[in-house]
C-alpha positions as CSV (number, residue, x, y, z in Angstrom):
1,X,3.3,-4.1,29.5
2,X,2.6,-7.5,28.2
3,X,3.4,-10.1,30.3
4,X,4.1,-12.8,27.8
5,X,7.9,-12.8,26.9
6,X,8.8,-11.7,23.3
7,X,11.2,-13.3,21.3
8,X,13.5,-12.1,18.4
9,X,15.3,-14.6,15.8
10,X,17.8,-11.8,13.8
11,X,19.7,-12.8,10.8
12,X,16.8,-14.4,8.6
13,X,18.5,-15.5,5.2
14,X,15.9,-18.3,4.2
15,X,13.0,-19.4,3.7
16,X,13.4,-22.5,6.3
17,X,13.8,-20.5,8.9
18,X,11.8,-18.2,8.5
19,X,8.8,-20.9,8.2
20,X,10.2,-22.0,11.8
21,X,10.0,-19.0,13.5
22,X,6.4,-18.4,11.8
23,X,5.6,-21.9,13.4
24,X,7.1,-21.3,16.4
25,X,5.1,-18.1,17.2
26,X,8.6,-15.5,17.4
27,X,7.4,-12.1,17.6
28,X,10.0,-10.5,15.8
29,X,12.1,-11.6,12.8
30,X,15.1,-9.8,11.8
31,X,16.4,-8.8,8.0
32,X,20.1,-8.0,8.4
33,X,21.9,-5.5,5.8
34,X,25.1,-5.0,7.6
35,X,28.0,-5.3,5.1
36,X,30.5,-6.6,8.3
37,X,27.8,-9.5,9.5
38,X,27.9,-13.0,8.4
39,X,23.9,-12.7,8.0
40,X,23.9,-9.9,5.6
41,X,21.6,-10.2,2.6
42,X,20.6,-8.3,-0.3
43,X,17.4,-6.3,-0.8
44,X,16.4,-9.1,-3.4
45,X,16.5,-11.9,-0.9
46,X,14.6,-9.9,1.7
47,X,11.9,-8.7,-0.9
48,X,11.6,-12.9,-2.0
49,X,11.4,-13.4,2.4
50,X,8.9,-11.0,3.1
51,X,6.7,-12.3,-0.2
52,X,7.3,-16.0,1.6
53,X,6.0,-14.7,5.0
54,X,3.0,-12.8,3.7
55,X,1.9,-15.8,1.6
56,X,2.7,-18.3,4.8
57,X,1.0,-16.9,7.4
58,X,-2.8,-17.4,6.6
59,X,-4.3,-18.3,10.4
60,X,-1.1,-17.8,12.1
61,X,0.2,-14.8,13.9
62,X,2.6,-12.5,11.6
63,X,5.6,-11.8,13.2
64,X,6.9,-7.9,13.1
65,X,9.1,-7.1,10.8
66,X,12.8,-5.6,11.8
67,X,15.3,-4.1,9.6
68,X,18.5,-4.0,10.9
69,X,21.2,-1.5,9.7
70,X,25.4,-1.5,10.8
71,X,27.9,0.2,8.6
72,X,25.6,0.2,5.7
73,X,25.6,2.7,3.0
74,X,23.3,5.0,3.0
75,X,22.1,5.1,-0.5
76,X,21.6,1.6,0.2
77,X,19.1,1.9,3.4
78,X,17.1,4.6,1.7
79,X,16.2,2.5,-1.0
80,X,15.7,-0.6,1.2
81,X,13.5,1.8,3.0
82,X,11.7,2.8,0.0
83,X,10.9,-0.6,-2.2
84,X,10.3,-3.5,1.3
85,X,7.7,-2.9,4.3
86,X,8.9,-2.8,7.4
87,X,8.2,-2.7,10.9
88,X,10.7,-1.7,12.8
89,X,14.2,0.1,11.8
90,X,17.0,-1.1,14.2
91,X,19.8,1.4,14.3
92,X,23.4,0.3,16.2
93,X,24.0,3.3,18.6
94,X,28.0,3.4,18.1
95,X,27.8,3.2,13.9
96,X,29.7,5.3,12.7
97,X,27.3,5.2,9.8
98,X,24.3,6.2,12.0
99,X,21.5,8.9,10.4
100,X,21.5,12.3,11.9
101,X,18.7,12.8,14.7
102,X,17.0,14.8,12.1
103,X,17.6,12.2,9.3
104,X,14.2,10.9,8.2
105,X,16.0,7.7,7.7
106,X,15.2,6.8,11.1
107,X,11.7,7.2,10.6
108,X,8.9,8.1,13.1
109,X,9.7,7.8,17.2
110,X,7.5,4.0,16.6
111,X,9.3,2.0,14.8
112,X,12.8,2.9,16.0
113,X,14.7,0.3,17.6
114,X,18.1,1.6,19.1
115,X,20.2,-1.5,19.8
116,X,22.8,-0.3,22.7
117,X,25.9,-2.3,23.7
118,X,26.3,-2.5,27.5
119,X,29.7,-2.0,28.6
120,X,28.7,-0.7,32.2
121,X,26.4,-0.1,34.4
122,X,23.2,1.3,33.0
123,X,19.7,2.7,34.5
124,X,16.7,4.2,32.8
125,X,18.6,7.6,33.1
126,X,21.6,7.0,31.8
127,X,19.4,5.5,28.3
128,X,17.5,8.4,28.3
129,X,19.0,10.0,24.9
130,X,17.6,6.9,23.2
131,X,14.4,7.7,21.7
132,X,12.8,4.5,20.9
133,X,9.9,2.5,22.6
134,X,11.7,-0.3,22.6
135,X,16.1,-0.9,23.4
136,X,17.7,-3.8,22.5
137,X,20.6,-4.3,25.3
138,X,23.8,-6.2,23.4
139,X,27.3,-7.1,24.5
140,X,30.0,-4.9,22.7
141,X,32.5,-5.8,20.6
142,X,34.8,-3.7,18.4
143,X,33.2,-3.1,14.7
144,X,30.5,-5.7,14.7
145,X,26.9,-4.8,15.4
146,X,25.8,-7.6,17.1
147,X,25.4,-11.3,16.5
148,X,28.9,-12.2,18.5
149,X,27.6,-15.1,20.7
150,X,29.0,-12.6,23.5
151,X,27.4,-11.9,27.1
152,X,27.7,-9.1,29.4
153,X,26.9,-9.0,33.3
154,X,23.3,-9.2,33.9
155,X,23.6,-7.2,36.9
156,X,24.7,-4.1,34.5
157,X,20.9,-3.7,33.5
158,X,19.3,-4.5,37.0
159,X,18.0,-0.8,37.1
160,X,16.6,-0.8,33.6
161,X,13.0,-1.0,34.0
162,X,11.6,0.5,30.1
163,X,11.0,-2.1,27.8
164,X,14.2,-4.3,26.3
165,X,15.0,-6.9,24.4
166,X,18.4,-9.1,26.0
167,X,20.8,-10.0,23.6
168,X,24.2,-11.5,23.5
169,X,25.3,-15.2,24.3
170,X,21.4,-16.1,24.4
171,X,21.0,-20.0,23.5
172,X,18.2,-22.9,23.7
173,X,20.5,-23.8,27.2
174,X,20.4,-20.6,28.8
175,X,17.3,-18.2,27.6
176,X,14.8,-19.5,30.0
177,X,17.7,-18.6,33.1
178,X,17.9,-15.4,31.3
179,X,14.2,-14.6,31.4
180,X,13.9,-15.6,34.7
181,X,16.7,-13.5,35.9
182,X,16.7,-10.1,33.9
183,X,12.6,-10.2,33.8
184,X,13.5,-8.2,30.2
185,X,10.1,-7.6,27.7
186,X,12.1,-10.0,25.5
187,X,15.1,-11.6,24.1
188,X,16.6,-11.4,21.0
189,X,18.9,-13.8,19.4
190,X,20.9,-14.8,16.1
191,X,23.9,-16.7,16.8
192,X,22.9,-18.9,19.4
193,X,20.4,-20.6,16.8
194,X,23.2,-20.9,14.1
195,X,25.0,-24.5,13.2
196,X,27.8,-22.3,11.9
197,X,28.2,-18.7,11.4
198,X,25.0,-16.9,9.3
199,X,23.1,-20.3,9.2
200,X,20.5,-21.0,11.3
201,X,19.3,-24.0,12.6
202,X,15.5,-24.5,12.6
203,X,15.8,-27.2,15.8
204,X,17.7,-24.2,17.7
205,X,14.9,-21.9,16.8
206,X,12.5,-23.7,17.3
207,X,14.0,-24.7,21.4
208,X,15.0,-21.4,21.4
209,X,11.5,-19.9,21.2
210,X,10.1,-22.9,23.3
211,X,12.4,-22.5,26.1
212,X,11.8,-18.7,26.8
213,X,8.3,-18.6,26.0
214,X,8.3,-21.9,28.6
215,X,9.6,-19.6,31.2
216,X,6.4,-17.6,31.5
217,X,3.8,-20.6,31.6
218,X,5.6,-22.3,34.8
């Protein structure tokens, strides 16, 4: 495994952040399509976003590209599938919505991302039945798929040792004590960068991304 911490800005709506994150060096961007989230767009505005990104990153490094999926229809996935490239397909293991295991919507074992709310203690065993090379470990809270601002204990995760991405309550303030302490493959983050609810803030990106990349260079 790399050494170098990744980082994940979810909840892209525009073009400002997005040229941030791009600057910044994130690893992963993330277009949201969940109906319940305040970051939710249209395939339109992703297809105009992605179009933006592959004309703006001449000589810099592209990040990956994640689709992220909660309660959304699924006539609408498999045509968001279809028409805009992609990445990575993050799938919220408690949606009610979620594709079969035999669904072809999930696409192929590499660019699944199951994103799995920790309400316990877990261990690599206990995540087994997720098949995807990389978890994203979130707080939980009722009906939302992520993007809260909530923690969870730390210590619940202290025996997870395949690759994750942290999530929940992750800020500028607190990432690099994160990094430093749960030694994940990378964080991810959305509302801990907003000014207000499905806005971001380039500064907060941009210290965001500083801050834990900081914590491997010390």
């Amino acid at each position: 495994m790399e050494t170098s911490i990744k980082v994940k800005i979810c909840g892209i709506k525009d073009t400002e952040a997005l040229t941030c994150c791009l600057e910044e060096g994130a690893d992963f961007i993330g277009l949201n399509f969940s109906p319940v989230s305040a970051r939710n767009i249209s395939p339109q505005t992703a297809a105009k976003l992605l179009s933006y990104l592959e004309n703006s990153s001449a000589g810099l490094e592209k990040p990956k590209v994640v689709f992220l999926f909660y309660k959304t229809p699924l006539p609408l996935i498999k045509f968001i599938l279809k028409e805009l490239p992609h990445d990575f397909r993050q799938w919220v293991t408690d949606d009610p919505l979620l594709p079969g295991l035999t669904s072809p919507l999930l696409g192929p074992y590499s660019k699944r991302i199951y994103s799995h709310r920790v309400t316990h203690r877990e261990d690599d065993d206990s995540l087994t039945y997720l098949h995807s090379p990389l978890l994203i470990l979130d707080s939980f809270v009722p009906g939302m798929g992520g993007g809260t601002g909530e923690s969870f204990p730390w210590e619940f995760i202290k025996d997870v040792k395949r690759p994750f991405l942290l999530a929940g309550g992750l800020k500028p303030e607190n990432v690099e004590k994160a990094v430093r302490t749960v030694k994940p493959y990378g964080v991810d983050v959305a509302s801990g960068v907003e000014s207000s609810p499905g806005v971001k803030d380039p500064n907060l990106i941009r210290q965001f991304i500083r801050n834990a990349k900081k914590s491997h260079t010390q």
